[in-house]
Structures are given as structure tokens and as C-alpha cells.
C-alpha positions in Angstrom: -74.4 54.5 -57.4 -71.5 54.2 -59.3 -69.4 52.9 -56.0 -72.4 50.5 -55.0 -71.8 49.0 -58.4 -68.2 48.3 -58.3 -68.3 46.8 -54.5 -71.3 44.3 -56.3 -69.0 43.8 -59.2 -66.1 42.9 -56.9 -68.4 40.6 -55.1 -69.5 38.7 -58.0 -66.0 38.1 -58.8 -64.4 37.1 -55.7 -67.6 34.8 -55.4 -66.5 33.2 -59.2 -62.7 33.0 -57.6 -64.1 30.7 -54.5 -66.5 28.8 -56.9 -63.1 27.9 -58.6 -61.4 26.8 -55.9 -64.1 24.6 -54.6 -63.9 23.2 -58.4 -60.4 22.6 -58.2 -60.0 21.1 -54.9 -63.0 18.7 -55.2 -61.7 17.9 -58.5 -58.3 17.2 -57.3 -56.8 13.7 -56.6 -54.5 12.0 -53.9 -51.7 10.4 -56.0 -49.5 7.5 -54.6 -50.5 4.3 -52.6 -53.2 4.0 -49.9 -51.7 2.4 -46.7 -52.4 -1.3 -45.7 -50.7 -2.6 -42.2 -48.1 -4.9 -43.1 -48.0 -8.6 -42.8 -46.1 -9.9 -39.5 -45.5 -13.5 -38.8 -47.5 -15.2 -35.5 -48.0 -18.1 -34.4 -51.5 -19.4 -32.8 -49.8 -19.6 -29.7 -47.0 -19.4 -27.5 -44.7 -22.3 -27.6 -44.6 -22.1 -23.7 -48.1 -22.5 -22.9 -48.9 -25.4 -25.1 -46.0 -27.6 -23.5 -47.7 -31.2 -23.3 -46.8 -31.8 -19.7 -46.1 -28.9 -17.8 -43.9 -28.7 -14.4 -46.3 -28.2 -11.5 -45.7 -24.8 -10.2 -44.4 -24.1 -6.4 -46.7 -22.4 -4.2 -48.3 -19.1 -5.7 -46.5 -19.8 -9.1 -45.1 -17.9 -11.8 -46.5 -18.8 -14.9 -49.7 -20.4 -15.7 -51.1 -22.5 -18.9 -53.9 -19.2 -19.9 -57.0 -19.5 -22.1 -57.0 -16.8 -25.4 -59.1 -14.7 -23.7 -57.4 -14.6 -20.3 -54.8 -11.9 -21.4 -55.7 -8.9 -19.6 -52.9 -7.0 -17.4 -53.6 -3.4 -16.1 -52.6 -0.2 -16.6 -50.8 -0.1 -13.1 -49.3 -3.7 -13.8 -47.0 -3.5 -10.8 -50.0 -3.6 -8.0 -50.0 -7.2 -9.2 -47.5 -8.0 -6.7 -49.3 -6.1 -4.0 -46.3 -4.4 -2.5 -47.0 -0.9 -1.4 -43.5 0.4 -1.2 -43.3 -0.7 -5.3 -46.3 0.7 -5.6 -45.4 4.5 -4.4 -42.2 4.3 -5.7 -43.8 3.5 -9.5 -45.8 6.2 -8.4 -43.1 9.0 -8.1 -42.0 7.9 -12.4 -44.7 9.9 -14.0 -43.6 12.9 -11.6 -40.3 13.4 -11.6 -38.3 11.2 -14.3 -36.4 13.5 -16.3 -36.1 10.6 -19.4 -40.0 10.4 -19.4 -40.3 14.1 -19.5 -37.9 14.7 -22.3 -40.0 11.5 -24.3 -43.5 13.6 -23.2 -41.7 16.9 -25.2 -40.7 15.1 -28.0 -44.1 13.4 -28.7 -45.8 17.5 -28.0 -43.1 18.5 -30.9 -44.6 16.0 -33.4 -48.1 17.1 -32.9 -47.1 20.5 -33.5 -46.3 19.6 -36.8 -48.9 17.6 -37.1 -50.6 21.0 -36.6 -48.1 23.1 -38.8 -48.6 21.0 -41.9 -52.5 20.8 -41.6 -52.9 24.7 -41.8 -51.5 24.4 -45.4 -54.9 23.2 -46.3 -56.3 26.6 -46.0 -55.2 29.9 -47.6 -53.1 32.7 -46.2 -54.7 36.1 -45.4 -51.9 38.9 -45.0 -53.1 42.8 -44.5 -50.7 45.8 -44.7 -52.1 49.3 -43.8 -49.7 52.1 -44.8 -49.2 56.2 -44.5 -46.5 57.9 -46.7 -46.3 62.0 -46.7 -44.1 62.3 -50.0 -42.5 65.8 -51.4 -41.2 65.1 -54.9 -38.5 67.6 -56.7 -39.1 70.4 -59.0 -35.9 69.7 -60.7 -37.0 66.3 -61.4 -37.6 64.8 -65.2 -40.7 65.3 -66.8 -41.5 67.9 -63.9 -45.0 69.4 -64.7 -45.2 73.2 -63.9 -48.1 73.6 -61.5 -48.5 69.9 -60.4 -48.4 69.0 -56.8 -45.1 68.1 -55.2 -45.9 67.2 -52.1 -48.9 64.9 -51.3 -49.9 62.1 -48.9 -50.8 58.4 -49.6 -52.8 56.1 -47.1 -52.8 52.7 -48.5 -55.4 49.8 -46.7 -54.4 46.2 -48.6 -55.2 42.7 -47.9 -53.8 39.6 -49.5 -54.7 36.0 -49.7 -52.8 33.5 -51.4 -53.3 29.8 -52.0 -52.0 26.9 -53.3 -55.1 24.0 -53.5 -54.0 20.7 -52.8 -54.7 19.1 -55.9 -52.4 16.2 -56.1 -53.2 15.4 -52.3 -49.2 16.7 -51.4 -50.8 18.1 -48.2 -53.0 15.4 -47.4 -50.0 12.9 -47.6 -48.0 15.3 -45.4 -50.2 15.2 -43.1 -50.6 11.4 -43.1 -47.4 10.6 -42.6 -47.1 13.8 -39.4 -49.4 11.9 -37.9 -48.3 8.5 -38.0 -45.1 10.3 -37.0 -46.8 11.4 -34.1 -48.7 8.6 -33.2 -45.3 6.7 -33.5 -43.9 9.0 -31.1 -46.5 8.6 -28.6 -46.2 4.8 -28.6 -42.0 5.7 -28.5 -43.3 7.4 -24.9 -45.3 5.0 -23.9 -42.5 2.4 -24.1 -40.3 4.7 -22.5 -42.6 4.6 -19.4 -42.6 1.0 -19.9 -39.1 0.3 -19.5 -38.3 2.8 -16.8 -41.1 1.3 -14.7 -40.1 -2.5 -15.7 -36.7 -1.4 -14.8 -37.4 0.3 -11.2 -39.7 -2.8 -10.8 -36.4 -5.1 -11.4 -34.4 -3.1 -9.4 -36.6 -3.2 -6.5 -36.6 -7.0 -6.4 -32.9 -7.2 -6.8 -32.5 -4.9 -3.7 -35.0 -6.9 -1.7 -33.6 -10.2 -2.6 -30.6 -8.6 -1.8 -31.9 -8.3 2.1 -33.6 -11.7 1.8 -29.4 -12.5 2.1 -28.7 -10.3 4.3 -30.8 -11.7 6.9 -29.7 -15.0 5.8 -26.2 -14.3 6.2 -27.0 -12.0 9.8 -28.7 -15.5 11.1 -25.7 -17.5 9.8 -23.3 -15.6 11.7 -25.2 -15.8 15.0 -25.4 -19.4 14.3 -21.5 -19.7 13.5 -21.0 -17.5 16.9 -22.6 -20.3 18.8 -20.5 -22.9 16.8 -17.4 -21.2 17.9 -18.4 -21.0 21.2 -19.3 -24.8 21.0 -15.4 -25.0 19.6 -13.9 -23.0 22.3 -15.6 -24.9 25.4 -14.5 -28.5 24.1 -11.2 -27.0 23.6 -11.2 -26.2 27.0 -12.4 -28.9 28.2 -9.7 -31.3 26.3 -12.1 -32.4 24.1 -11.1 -30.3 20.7 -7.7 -28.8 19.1 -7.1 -25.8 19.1 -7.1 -26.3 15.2 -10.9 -26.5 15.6 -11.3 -23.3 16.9 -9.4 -21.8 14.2 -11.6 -23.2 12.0 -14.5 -22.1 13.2 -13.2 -18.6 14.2 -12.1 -18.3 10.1 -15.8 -19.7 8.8 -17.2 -16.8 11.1 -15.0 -14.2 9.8 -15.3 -15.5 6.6 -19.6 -15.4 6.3 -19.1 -11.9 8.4 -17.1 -10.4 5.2 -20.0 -12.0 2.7 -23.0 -10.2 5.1 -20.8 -6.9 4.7 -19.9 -7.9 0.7 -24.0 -7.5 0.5 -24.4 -4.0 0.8 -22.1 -2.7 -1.6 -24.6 -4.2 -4.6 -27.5 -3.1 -2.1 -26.8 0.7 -1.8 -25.7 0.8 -6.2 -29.7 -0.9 -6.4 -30.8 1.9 -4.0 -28.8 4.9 -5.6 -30.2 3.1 -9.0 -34.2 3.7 -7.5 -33.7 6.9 -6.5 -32.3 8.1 -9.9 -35.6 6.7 -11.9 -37.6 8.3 -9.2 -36.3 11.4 -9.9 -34.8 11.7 -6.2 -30.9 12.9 -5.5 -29.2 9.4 -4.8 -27.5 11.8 -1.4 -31.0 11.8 0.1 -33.2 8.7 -0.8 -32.9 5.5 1.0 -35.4 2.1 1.2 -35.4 0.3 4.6 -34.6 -3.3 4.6 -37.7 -5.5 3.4 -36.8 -9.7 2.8 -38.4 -10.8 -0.4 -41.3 -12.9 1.0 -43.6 -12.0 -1.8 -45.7 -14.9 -3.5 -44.6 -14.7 -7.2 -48.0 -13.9 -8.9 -49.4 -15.4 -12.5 -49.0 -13.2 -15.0 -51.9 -13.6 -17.8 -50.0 -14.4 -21.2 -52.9 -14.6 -24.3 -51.6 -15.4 -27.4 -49.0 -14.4 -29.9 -51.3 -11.9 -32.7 -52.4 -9.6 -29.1 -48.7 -8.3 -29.0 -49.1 -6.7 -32.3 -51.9 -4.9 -30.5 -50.1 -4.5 -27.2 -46.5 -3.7 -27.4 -45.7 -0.1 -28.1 -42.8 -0.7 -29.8 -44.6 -2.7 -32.2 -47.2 -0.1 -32.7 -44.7 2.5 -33.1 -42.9 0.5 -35.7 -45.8 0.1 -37.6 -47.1 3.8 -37.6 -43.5 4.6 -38.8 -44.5 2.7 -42.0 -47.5 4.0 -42.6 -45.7 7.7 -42.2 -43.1 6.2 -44.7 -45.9 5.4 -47.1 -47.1 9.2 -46.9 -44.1 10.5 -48.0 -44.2 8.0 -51.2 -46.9 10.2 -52.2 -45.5 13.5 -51.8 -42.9 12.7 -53.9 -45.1 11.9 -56.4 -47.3 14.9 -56.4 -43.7 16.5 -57.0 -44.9 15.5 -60.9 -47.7 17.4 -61.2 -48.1 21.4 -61.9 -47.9 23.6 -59.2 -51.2 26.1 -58.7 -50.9 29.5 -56.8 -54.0 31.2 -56.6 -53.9 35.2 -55.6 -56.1 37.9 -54.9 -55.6 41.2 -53.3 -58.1 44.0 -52.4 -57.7 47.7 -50.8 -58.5 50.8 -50.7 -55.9 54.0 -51.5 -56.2 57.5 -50.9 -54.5 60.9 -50.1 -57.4 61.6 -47.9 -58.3 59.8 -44.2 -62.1 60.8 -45.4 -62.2 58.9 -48.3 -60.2 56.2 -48.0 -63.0 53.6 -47.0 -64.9 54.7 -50.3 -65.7 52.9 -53.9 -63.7 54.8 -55.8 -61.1 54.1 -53.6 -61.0 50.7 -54.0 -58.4 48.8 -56.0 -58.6 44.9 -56.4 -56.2 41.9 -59.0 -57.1 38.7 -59.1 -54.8 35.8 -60.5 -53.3 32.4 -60.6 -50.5 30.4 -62.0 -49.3 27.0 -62.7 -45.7 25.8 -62.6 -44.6 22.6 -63.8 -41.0 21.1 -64.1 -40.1 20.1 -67.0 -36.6 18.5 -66.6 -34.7 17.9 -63.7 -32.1 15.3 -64.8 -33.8 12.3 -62.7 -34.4 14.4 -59.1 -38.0 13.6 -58.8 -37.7 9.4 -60.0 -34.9 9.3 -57.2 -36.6 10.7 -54.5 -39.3 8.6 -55.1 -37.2 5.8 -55.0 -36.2 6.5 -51.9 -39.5 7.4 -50.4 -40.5 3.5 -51.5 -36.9 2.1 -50.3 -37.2 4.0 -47.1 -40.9 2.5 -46.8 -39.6 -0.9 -47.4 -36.9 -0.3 -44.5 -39.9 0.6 -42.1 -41.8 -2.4 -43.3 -38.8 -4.8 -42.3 -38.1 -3.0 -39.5 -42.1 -3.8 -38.1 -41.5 -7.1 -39.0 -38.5 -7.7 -37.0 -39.8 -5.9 -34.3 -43.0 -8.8 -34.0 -40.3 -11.1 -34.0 -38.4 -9.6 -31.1 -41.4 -9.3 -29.4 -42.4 -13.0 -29.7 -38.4 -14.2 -29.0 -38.5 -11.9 -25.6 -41.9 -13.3 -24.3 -40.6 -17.0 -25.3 -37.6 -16.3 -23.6 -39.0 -15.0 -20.3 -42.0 -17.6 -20.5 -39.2 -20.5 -20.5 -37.0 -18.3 -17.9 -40.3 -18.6 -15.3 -40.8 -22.1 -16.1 -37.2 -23.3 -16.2 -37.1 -21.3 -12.6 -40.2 -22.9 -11.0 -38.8 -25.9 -11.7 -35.0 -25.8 -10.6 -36.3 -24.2 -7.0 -38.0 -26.6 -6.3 -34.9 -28.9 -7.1 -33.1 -26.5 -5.3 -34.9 -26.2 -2.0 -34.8 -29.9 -1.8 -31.0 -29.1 -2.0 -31.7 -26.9 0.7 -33.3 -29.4 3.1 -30.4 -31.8 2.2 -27.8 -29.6 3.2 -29.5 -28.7 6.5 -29.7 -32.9 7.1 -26.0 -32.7 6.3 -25.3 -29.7 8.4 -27.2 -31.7 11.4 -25.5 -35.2 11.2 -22.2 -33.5 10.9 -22.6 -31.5 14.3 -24.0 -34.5 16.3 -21.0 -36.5 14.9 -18.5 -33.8 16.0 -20.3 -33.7 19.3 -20.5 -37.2 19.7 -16.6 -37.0 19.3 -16.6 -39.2 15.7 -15.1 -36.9 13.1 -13.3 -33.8 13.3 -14.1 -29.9 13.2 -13.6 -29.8 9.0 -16.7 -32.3 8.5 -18.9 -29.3 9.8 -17.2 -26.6 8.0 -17.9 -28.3 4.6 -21.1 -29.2 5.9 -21.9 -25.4 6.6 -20.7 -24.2 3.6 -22.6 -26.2 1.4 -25.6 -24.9 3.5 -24.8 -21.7 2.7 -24.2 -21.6 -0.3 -27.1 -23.5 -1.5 -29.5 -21.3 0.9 -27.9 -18.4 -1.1 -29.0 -19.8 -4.4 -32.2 -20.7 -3.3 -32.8 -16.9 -2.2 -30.8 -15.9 -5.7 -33.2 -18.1 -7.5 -36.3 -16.1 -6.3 -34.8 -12.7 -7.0 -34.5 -14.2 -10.7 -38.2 -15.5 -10.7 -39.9 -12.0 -9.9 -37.1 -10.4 -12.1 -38.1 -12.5 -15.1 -42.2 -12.1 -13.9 -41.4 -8.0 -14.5 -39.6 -8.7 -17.8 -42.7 -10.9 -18.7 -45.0 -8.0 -18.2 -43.0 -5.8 -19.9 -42.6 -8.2 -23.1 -46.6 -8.3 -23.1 -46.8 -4.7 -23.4 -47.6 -3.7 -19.6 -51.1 -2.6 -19.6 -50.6 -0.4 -22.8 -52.4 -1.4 -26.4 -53.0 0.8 -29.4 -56.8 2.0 -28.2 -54.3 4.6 -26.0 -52.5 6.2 -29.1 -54.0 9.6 -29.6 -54.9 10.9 -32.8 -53.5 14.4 -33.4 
């Protein structure tokens, strides 16, 4: 009986110990400022697609004039140019980059703390079971003729401790491990953008990169027949031997440029294989002209990219974290409360160890507050606001890197469209040129050097023309990527 009434006695107080601390954590307050999302300057829309007359686009175009709602670009952006070689090589990223990997770790490290810091909301349960045998001296002080020496002592303890979170120190914490994670998941999801953006550019640049190859492999078949044209007048009385030179030296010459080619080619190649995740020693693209149509990349309007860009979101979910940890230094004012209890049993005997009279149980609590600490708690907080303020600016100049780098690459695409199609009119020119010259030099009117200019302003301004394309799918992939790719803050996870 007696026993029964000291477990029910135990009970009862443990049961006033949780009523407590129910009391004290539903009483308790979260001290510092709430979070609002910062302000960030947009306009209503981009200064590129409201130009009052814009320049007709060549055929398939590269930028468009888009309604608001006409903004959506997918998740696998690149299909958009409907290349399946671009498409299995984006593929192979997610696989086998090391850069995205590393990223993926970092982002699983910050949701482990979001983890670590949530699991000080709850109390700490600790138990200790322990066996000691224990022979004392007879020669000891205060020895007691007749009393046991030796003895045993089985000891069965549990302990919980707890600190409530009154002041809403854990809460904040936890806030701002959060953000923190939620800004490193958006720091991984621009990683992904810009090593896909990147392997998209690269791609082009290699095939525009055999777009002049093949120009310059045609050239020199058509410069072999010039020569040979060269040689038989020459024989024939008609031509100098000065003339064959010439030609003989153009053909050299535009031989040298088609070798030139490859050594930018294989560095583009070597560069794919690397962001693929493939040894540079045993990857290699065959040769593929860039005789894509440039597609129309759907634009929106400016406030989207706060949405959209991950950069941007994780700039922003650094500030709110900031604004967390204004509040935990804060709750650094208030009195520290440690709530204890520990239960057992203790006995000499395995038999009745698990018994009431047995049992040994303390309850307690304390409260610790600092009382001077020569300024340490005002100048932290200080620089918990300060370091908020930093985050804020930072957001804000990200929005406005975002809006300068679609601006830019908007104009880049319209600028583009615009100066090939002055450019392939250049082109047909040159090709006139090319053709009045050699019917003049066959008809016996000028000499040899008329065609060579006329060749090599052919040339070169068939070269541009290719160079120009390379640069109009170029700036198309760095237009996706300033839009955010198919990314926007629905995808950050919350831990």
C-alpha cells in the first residue's frame, strides 16, 4: 500500500511539472520583428518589348513582342530548340556533374540543421543504469564495528531536462535554418541553371563552329577550281604567272583558316564533356552545321522574375533568415529557464530494485538572467539588424541585375535580328561582286587581284554572317537563363 501510494504521489507531481510547462510555453512570446519581403524596384514592363516600332524578325525569329500572360518556359527549357543531341547531352548534367553534386550536398547539410535546431523544441530524455560491488575499509574514519563493508549497489536513473522556449529563441532559429535552407536550395537550383545555360552555349559555339568549317571546306574546293582556272590561262598565254601565285596563296591561305577552326572546336568539345561529367580523353561530338531556326523565347514582364529567378529567391530567403537571427539576439535579454526532473530506482538487491521503496525521484527548475555584460547583447543585436540590412540591399541589387541582364540580352537578340539581315544582304553583295569579277578576269578585262579582293570580301562576310547566328542562339540561351529557365519559387522545398 504504502508503495502504490508513493508511485500515485509521484504521478500527481510529474503530471503538476507538465501542467507547468504547458503554462509556460503557451504563455511564452516570440520577441523581435515578424518578416515582411522586401520592396524591389520593377517596372510594368520590359523596355524591349514595348519599343514603338519594332524590326521585323528574319525567318523563325528570336525575340517576339509577348502578352503578360505569355511567359511560360519549361522545366526542360532546352527542347525548345528541338535538337536531340542538346537534348541528351543536358540530359547527362543531373547525372554526372560533380559542381551540381557538391551544390545537392550542401543544400542536404542545411536541412540537417534545419532538423538539428527543431529538436530543441522538445526535452531531452537521458537514462543510466548502473552496478557497483563496493568493499569499504575497516580502518576507515568513523568505522562502525559490526557494519557491513562490503555491499552491492544497482542503480536504474532517468533524466529529462528542458529549456521551454519562452522568448521564441528556438522558433527564430529555426526561422532563419530554414530560410537558410530554402536559400540554399534556390543556390542549387541556379547552379543547375548555369551549368545547363552554359553547356547549352557551348554547344552552339561548337556547331557554329562547323557551320564554318563547311564554309571554309566549300571555299577551298572552290579556290582549287580557281587555281586550276589560273593555271590553264597561264598556259595557254592568257595569264602571268603572277596570277597563279595569287591564287595558289588565297588557297593556302583559306586552307590554314579551315585548319585554324578546330583548335577553338575541340577546347568547346573538351569544355561539353567536362559539364557532362565525361573524361575530355574519351568524349567527342560529330560535326553538326548550325541550321537550327532560332526559336521565340516567351519573355512576361519585369515583377515575374522576382518569382522566377533563383538567385533572386535565394537572396531574398537570405533576408528573411537574417531577420531570424534579429530575434535571437534579442531573446539573449530575457531569463534563461532549465527545467529538470529525474526518477530511478536504487537497490543492493536485483529482486527489489523495480519496487516503491526503491524509488527515488527530484524535481526542479532555474532561471538565469544576465545582468551586465558591458554592451555584448546591444552589439550583437546591432549586428543581427546591420547584417539584415546587408541581405535586404543585397535582394534589391540582385532584382536589378536581373532586370539589366534580361534588357541586355532582349536588345542583344533584337540588335542581332536586325544586323543579319543587313548582313546577309552583305552577303548576296559580295557574291555579285565575287561573280562580276571572275567574268571580268575571264573576259580578259582586269587582272587576277580584282578576284582575290573580291573573294575575300566573300569570305569574310560569309564568316560573319555564320558568326552572327552562333551569337543569336548564344544570346537566346542567356535569355532563358536571365528569365529563370523553367524554375520559380513554387519548387523551393520547405524543410
Amino acid at each position: 500500500m504504502k508503495a502504490r501510494n508513493s508511485r500515485s504521489t509521484q504521478a500527481s507531481r510529474m503530471e503538476r511539472l507538465a501542467l507547468l510547462a504547458t503554462v509556460l510555453l503557451v504563455s511564452g512570446c516570440t520577441v523581435g520583428p515578424n518578416y515582411h519581403r522586401p520592396t524591389a524596384p520593377a517596372a510594368p514592363a520590359f523596355k524591349e518589348t514595348t519599343v514603338p516600332v519594332p524590326p521585323p524578325n528574319p525567318a523563325g525569329g528570336g525575340w517576339k513582342q509577348v502578352a503578360p500572360n505569355d511567359s511560360a518556359i519549361r522545366a526542360d527549357w532546352w527542347e525548345i530548340y528541338q535538337d536531340p543531341q542538346l537534348d541528351t547531352l543536358e540530359k547527362q548534367v543531373a547525372v554526372s556533374n560533380q559542381t551540381l553534386k557538391a551544390s545537392y550536398e550542401q543544400y542536404m547539410q542545411a536541412r540537417a540543421a534545419v532538423q538539428y535546431y527543431r529538436s530543441q523544441y522538445f526535452p531531452t530524455v537521458q537514462v543510466g543504469p548502473s552496478a557497483t560491488r563496493t568493499r569499504q575499509s575497516t580502518n576507515r574514519p568513523l568505522y562502525v564495528p559490526g557494519s557491513k563493508t562490503t555491499y552491492n549497489d544497482l542503480f536504474l536513473q532517468g533524466q529529462v531536462s528542458w529549456e521551454p522556449d519562452l522568448w521564441g529563441n528556438i522558433r527564430r532559429a529555426v526561422e532563419s535554418q530554414r530560410a537558410t535552407a530554402q536559400a540554399t536550395a534556390a543556390d542549387l537550383a541556379n547552379v543547375d541553371l548555369s551549368i545547363r545555360s552554359e553547356l547549352a552555349t557551348d554547344y552552339f559555339e561548337l556547331r557554329g563552329l562547323d557551320t564554318q568549317q563547311r564554309l571554309l571546306d566549300t571555299t577551298v574546293k572552290q579556290y582549287q577550281d580557281y587555281l586550276a582556272l589560273t593555271q590553264t590561262r597561264f598556259t595557254g598565254g592568257v595569264a602571268t604567272d603572277s596570277d597563279v601565285a595569287l591564287a595558289q596563296t588565297q588557297l593556302d591561305q583559306t586552307r590554314a583558316q579551315a585548319i585554324d577552326v578546330g583548335v577553338a572546336r575541340a577546347q568547346y568539345e573538351h569544355a561539353i564533356a567536362t559539364l557532362t561529367g565525361v573524361p575530355a580523353s574519351s568524349f567527342s561530338l560529330p560535326a553538326a552545321p548550325l541550321d537550327l531556326q532560332l526559336p521565340q523565347v516567351p519573355v512576361g514582364v519585369p515583377s515575374q522574375l522576382l518569382e522566377r529567378r533563383p538567385d533572386v529567391a535565394a537572396a531574398e530567403r537570405r533576408a528573411d533568415a537574417a531577420n531570424a537571427q534579429i530575434g535571437i539576439a534579442i531573446a539573449a535579454y530575457y531569463p534563461t529557464i532549465s527545467l529538470t526532473g529525474t526518477g530511478g530506482f536504487e537497490s543492493r538487491n536485483p529482486g527489489t530494485l523495480i519496487q516503491g521503496p526503491s524509488s527515488l525521484w527530484s524535481l526542479g527548475g532555474s532561471a538565469v538572467e544576465l545582468l551586465f555584460d558591458a554592451g555584448r547583447r546591444h552589439a550583437l543585436t546591432d549586428e543581427a539588424r546591420d547584417v539584415y540590412e546587408q541581405n535586404v540591399a543585397n535582394y534589391r541589387q540582385t532584382v536589378l541585375q536581373a532586370f539589366q541582364e534580361v534588357e541586355d540580352n532582349l536588345s542583344g537578340l533584337r540588335i542581332l535580328d536586325t544586323e543579319s539581315v543587313a548582313q546577309q544582304q552583305a552577303v548576296n553583295d559580295a557574291q555579285r561582286s565575287l561573280t562580276v569579277s571572275t567574268n571580268r578576269y575571264k573576259g580578259g578585262v582586269t587582272t587576277y587581284l580584282e578576284v582575290i579582293t573580291a573573294q575575300t570580301t566573300q569570305l569574310a562576310n560569309e564568316r560573319t554572317a555564320a558568326d552572327i547566328t552562333t551569337r543569336e542562339f548564344a544570346a537566346s540561351v542567356q535569355l532563358i537563363k536571365a528569365l529563370g529557365g523553367g524554375w520559380d519559387t513554387t519548387k523551393l522545398p520547405t524543410p
